[in-house]
C-alpha positions as CSV (number, residue, x, y, z in Angstrom):
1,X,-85.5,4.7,2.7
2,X,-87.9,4.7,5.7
3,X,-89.5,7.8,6.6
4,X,-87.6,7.5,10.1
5,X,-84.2,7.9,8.6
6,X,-81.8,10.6,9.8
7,X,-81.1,12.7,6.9
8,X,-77.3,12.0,6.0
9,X,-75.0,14.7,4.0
10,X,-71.1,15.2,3.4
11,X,-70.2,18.4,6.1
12,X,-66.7,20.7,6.4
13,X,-64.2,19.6,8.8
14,X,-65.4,22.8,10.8
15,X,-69.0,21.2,11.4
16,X,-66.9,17.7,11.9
17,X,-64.5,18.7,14.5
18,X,-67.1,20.9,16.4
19,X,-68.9,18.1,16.8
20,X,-66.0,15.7,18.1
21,X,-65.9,18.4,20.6
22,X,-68.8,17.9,22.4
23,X,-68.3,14.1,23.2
24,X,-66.1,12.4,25.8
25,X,-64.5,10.5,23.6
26,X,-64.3,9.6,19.3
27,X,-61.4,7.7,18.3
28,X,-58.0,9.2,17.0
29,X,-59.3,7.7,13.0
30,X,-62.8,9.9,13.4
31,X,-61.2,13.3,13.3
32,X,-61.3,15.4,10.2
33,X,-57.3,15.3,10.1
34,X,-56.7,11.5,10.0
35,X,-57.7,11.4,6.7
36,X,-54.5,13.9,5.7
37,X,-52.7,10.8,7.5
38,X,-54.1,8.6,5.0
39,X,-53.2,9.9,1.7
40,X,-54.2,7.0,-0.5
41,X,-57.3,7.2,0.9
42,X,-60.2,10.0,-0.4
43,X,-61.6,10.8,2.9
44,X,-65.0,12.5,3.6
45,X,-66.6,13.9,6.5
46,X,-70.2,12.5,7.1
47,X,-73.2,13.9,9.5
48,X,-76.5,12.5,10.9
49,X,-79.3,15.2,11.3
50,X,-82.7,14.8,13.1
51,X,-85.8,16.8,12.1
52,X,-85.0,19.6,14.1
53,X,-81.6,20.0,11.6
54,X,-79.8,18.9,14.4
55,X,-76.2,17.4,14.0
56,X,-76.9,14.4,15.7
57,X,-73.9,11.9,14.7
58,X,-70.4,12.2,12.7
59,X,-68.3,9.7,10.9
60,X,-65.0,10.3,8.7
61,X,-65.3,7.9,5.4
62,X,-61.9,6.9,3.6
63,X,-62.4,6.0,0.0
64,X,-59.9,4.0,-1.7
65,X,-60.6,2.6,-5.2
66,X,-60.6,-0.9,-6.6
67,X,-57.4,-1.1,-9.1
68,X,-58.3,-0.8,-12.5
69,X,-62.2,0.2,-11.3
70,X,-63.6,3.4,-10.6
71,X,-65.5,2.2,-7.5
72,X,-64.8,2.4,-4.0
73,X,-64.0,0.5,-0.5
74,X,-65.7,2.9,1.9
75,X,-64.0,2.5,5.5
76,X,-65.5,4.1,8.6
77,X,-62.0,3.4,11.0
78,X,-63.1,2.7,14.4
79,X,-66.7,4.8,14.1
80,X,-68.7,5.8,12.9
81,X,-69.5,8.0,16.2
82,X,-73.6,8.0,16.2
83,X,-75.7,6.6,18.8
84,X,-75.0,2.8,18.5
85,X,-77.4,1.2,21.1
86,X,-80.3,3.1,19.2
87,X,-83.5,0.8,19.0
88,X,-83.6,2.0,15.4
89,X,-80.0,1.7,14.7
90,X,-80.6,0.3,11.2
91,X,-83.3,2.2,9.5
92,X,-82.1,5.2,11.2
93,X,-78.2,5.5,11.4
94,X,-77.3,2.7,9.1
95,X,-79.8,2.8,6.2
96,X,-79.2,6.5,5.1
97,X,-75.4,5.5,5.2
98,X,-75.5,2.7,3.0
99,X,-77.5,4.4,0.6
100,X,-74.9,7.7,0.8
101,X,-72.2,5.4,-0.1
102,X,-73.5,3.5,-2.2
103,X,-74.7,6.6,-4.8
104,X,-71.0,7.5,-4.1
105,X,-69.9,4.5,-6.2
106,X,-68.7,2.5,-2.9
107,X,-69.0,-1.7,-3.7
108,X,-68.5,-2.4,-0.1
109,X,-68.6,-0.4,3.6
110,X,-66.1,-1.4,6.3
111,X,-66.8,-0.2,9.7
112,X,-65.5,-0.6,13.2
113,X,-68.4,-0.2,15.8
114,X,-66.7,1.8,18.8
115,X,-68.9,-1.0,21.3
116,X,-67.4,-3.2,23.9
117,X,-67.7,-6.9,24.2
118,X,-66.2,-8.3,27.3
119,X,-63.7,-7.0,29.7
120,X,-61.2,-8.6,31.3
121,X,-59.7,-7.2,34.9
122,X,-55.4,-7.2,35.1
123,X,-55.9,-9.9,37.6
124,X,-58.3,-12.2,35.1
125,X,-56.0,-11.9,32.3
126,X,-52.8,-13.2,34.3
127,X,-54.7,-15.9,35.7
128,X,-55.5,-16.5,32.2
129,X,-51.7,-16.6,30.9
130,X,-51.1,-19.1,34.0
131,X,-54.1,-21.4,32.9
132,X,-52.6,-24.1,30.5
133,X,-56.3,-24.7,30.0
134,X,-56.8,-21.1,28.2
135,X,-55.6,-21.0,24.8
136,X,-57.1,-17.9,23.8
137,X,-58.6,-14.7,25.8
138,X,-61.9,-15.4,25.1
139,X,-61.5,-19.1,26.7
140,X,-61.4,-17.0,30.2
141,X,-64.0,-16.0,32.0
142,X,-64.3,-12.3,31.5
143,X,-65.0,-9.9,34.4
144,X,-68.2,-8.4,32.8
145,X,-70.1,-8.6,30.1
146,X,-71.8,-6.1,27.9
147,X,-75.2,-7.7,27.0
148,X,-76.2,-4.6,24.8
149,X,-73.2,-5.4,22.3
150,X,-74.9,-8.9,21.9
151,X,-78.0,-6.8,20.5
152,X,-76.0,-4.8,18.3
153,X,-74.1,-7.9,17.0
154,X,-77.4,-9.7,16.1
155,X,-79.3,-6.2,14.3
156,X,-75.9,-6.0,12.4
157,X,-75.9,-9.8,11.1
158,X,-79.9,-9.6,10.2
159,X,-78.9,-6.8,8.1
160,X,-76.9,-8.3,6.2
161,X,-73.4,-7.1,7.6
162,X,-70.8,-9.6,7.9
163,X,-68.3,-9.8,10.9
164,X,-64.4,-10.2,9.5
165,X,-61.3,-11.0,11.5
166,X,-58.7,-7.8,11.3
167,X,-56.4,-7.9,8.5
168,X,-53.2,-6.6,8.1
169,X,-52.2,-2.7,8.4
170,X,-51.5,-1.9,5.1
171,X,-54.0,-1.3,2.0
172,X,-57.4,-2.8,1.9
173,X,-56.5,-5.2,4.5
174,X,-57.2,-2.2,7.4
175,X,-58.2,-3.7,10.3
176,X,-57.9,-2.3,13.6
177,X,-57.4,-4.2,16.9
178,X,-60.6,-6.2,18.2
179,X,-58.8,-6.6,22.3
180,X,-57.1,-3.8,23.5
181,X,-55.9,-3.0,26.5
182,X,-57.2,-0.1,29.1
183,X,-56.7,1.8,32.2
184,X,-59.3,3.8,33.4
185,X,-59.0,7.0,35.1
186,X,-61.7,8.3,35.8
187,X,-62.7,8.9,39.5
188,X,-59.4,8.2,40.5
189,X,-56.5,9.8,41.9
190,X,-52.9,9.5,40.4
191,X,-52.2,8.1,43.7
192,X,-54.6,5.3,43.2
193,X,-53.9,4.5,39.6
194,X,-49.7,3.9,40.5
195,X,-51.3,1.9,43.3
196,X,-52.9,-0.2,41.0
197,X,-49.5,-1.1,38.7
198,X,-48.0,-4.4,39.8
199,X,-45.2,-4.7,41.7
200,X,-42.7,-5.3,38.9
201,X,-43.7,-1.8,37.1
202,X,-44.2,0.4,40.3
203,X,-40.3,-1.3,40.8
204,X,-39.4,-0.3,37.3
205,X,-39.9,3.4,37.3
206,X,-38.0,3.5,40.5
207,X,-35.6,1.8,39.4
208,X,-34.9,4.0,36.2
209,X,-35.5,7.2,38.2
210,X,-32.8,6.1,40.3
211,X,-30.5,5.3,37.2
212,X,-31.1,8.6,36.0
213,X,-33.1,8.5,33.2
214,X,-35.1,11.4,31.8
215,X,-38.3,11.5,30.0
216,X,-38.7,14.6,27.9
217,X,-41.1,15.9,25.5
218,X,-40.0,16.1,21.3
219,X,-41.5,18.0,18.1
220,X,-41.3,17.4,14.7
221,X,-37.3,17.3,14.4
222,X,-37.3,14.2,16.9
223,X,-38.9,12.1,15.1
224,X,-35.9,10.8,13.0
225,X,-34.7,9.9,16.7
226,X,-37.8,8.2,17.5
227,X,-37.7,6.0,13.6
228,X,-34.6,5.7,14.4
229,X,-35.8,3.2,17.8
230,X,-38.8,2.5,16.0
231,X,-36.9,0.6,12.7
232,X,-34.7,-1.8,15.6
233,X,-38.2,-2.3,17.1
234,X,-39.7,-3.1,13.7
235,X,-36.7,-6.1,13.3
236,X,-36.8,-7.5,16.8
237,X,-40.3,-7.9,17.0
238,X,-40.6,-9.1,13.4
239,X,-43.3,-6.6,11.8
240,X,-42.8,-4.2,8.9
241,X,-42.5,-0.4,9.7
242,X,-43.9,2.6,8.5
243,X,-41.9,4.8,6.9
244,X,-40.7,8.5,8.6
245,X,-43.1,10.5,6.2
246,X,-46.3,8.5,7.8
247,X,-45.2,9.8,11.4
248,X,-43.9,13.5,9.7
249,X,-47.1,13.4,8.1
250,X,-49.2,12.2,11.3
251,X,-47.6,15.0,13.2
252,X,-48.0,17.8,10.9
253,X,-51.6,16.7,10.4
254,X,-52.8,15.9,14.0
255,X,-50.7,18.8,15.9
256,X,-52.7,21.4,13.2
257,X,-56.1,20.3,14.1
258,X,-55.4,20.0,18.0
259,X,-51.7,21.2,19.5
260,X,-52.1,18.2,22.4
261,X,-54.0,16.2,19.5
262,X,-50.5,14.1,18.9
263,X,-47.3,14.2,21.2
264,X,-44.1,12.8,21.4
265,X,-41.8,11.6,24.5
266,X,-38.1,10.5,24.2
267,X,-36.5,8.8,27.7
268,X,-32.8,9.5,27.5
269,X,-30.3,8.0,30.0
270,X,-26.6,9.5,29.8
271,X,-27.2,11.4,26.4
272,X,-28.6,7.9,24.6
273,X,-31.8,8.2,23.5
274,X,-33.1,4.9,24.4
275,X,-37.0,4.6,24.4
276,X,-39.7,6.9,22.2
277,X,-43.4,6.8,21.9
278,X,-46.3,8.9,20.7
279,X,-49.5,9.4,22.4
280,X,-52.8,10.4,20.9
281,X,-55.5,12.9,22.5
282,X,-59.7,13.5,22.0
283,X,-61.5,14.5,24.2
284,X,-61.4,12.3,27.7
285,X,-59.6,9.4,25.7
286,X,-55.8,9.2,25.4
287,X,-53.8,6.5,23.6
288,X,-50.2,5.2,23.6
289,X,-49.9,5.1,20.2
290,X,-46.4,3.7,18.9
291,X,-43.7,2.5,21.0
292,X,-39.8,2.1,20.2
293,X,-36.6,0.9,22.1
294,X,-33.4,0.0,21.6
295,X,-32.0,-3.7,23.1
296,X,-29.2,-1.4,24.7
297,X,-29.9,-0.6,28.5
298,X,-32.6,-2.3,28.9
299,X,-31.8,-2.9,33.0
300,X,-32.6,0.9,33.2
301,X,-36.0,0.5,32.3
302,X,-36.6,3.1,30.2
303,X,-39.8,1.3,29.1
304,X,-41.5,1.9,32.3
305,X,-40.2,5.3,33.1
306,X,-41.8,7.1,29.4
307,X,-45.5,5.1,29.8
308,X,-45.7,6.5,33.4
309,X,-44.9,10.3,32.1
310,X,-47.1,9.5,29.9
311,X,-49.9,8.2,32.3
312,X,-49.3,11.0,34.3
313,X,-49.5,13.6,31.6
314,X,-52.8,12.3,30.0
315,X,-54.1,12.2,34.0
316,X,-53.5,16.2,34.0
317,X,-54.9,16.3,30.5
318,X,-58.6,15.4,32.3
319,X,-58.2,11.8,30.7
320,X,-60.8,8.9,31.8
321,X,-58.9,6.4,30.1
322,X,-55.3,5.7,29.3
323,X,-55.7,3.0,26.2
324,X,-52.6,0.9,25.7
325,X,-54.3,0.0,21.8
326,X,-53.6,-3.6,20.4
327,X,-53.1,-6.3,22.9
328,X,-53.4,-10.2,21.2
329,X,-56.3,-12.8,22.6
330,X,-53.1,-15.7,21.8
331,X,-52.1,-17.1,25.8
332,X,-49.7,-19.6,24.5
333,X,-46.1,-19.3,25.3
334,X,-44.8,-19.5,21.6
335,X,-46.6,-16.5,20.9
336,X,-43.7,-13.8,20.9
337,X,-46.8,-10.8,21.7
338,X,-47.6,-12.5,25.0
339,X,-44.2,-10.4,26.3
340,X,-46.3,-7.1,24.8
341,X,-49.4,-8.6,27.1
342,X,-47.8,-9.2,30.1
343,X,-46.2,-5.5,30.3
344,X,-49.8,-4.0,29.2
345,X,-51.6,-5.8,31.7
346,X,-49.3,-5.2,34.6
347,X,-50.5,-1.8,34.7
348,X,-53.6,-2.6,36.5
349,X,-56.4,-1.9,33.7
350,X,-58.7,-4.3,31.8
351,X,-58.6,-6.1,28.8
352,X,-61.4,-5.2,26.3
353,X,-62.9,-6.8,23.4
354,X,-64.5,-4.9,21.0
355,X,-67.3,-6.2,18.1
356,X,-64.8,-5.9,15.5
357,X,-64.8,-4.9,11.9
358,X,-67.9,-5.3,9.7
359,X,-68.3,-5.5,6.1
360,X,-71.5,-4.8,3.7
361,X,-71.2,-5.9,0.2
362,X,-73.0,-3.4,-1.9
363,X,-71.8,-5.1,-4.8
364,X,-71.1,-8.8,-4.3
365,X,-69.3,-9.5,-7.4
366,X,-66.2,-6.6,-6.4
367,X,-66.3,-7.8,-2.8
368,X,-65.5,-10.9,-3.7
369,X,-62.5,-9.7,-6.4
370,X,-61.5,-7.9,-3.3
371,X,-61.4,-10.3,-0.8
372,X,-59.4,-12.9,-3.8
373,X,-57.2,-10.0,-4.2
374,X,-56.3,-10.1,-0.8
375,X,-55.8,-13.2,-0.6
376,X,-53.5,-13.2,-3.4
377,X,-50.9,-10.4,-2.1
């Protein structure tokens, strides 16, 4: 290990969320309490200290073992949160991890650098979706690039780290999105960011104010109303749900750690519950997090009307970014998640690639059992 190295060691969720604190942002899956979320995962929280015994970086490691071997995929969700444009990124952050893991009996490391790629503005993306020419996002011209992402890519690859496509939700295969979908806040007035929704949502949330419907805020006994949206979501838009304990489970763990960490908003229109979502908090950074509706009463927009209480919530929450999550990079008309891109890009954000999920083998010989494994399910 060089003699530069930061000296890595497991710390209590204390040390961990104290930590989390002092940043603008960390994603939702770097806090101590995700890992409660996660219960077939071992989680573990990491820190980076410098000479001075300085806590210098965090990152929460979920463990989950091989079947039928006592060694471990080690996965870093969406962090970990250290100082990734670092000249000594490698030897200094990534080195000590490695080695960590590695004496904990891990056989490979997943991570998801927290480092943006490319945007996209709302107007470049539907001029993208009108293009016949542009298949996929990427075949766009994006708004701006982010050279120093380029430089992390190519330390990462002459390391040895490998670059993977995001898998499924479920298991091993835990990949989160690469493109999501943003609106930033920061230095702007509420004013100014309804100004920037197109036409069609600003007419929307009229349009179900007018009808009467009203966005409220649940707890933990609405959220059999909210599965009850998100199962008919789950079979219209053809993906396989969670189950109600994951969200109980979610809530209970999130709302301990942070009350505003996790919160719930139903829209009812004439005692019909007919839209629900959840919306994650840290620091500056607030997500819409999973979204449910019903096919019934649709012309009253209650789509609209909960993401713009919710816009306006996370505004007077001191948020500098509203972050829609997953958005796909497919343009092409057959594609039934273009719908879910045309609504997330009509309110007046960016499009945002991030470098993806990255794999180290530690031991080449279980990552490739794993990845047949996978392949096999």
């Amino acid at each position: 290990m060089s003699v530069r190295s930061l000296r890595l060691q497991a710390i209590s969720r204390e040390e961990h969320l104290a930590f989390v604190r002092t940043r603008p942002s960390a994603s939702h899956m770097q806090v101590p309490s995700w890992g409660e979320v996660k219960p077939d995962w071992r989680a573990e929280s990491l820190g980076w200290f410098d000479e001075e015994g300085r806590l210098v970086g965090t990152g929460l490691v979920l463990l989950r073992p091989l079947p039928k071997v006592k060694r471990y995929l080690a996965y870093l969700p969406e962090g970990p949160v250290i100082d990734w444009y670092a000249a000594d990124l490698v030897e200094r952050w990534l080195d000590p991890m490695l080695a960590y893991l590695k004496a904990r009996g891990a056989f490979t490391v997943k991570m998801g650098p927290p480092v943006v790629v490319r945007r996209w503005s709302a107007d470049a993306v539907k001029a993208a979706i009108a293009d016949p020419a542009a298949r996929r996002l990427r075949d766009a011209e994006p708004t701006t690039y982010e050279s120093r992402a380029f430089d992390v890519a190519e330390r990462l690859r002459g390391m040895g780290w490998q670059q993977t496509e995001a898998g499924g939700e479920d298991g091993f295969a835990a990949g989160q999105p690469r493109y999501v979908f943003q609106v930033p806040f920061a230095g702007r007035s509420l004013e100014e960011i309804q100004r920037g929704l197109n036409q069609q949502w600003r007419r929307n949330i009229k349009k179900a104010e007018k009808a009467g419907v009203k966005v409220v805020r649940g707890g933990y006994d609405d959220l059999p109303a909210f599965y009850e949206l998100y199962a008919e979501t789950a079979e219209r838009d053809r993906f396989i749900p969670r189950p109600l304990p994951y969200f109980q489970r979610m809530w209970t763990a999130l709302t301990a750690e942070d009350p505003d960490r996790m919160r719930l908003y139903l829209a009812h229109h004439d005692g019909d519950v007919l839209a629900a979502a959840t919306m994650l908090t840290v620091g500056e950074h607030v997500w819409y997090s999973y979204g449910a509706s019903t096919s019934r009463k649709r012309e009253v927009q209650p789509n609209n009307a909960i993401q713009w209480r919710m816009m306006t919530d996370a505004y007077e929450l001191g948020a500098a970014v509203y972050d829609f999550r997953g958005i796909t990079d497919t343009l092409e008309e057959s594609n039934h998640l273009l719908g879910l891109l045309r609504f997330k890009s009509g309110a007046g954000g960016e499009a945002i690639e991030y470098l993806g999920e990255w794999d180290f083998p530690l031991n080449r010989v279980l990552h490739k059992a794993l990845d047949l494994y996978m392949s096999r399910r």
